[in-house]
N, C-alpha and C positions, 0 to 999 in steps of 0.2 A: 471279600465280604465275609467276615466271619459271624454266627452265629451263637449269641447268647445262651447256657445254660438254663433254663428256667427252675426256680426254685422254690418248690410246690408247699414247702415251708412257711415262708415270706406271705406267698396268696392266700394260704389258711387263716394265716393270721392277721391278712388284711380286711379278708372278707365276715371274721368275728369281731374287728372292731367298726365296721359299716353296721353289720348287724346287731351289737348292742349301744353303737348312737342313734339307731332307730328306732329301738326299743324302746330307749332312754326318751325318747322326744314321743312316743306315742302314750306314754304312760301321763303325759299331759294334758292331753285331752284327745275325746272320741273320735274327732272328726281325722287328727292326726294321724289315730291309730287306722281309720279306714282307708287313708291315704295310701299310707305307707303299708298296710298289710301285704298287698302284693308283691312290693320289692323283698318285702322279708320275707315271707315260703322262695322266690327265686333264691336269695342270697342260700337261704338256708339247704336248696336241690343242687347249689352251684356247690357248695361246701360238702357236700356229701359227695360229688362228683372228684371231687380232688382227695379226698380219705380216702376212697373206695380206690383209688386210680394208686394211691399209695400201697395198698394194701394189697393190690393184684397183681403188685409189680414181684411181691413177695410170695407169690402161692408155691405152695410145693408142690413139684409133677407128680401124676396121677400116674400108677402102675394101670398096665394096659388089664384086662379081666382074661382069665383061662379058660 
């Protein structure tokens, strides 16, 4: 059983096209938009989650203090 790569590229950019077809569809009317508000803040904590997970994979190590 091997093991798929995950490719945190791919999910960013799946998860900005969820969240501007909702946007797209709330901008129709009110009641859409209180619908769907809640999925969009998740999508949008979810998408930060995977930036941020990109971004920490990159830090540079901290020299220790004297």
């Amino acid at each position: 059983m091997s093991l798929r790569e995950i490719d945190t590229n791919i999910i960013v950019n799946n998860i900005k096209t969820m969240i501007n077809a909702l946007e797209y569809d709330s901008m129709r009317s009110a009641g859409k938009m209180k619908m769907n508000a809640g999925t969009i803040v998740d999508l949008y904590n979810l998408r930060a989650i995977y930036v941020d997970t990109k971004k920490a994979a990159v830090k540079p190590s901290i020299k220790p203090a004297k």
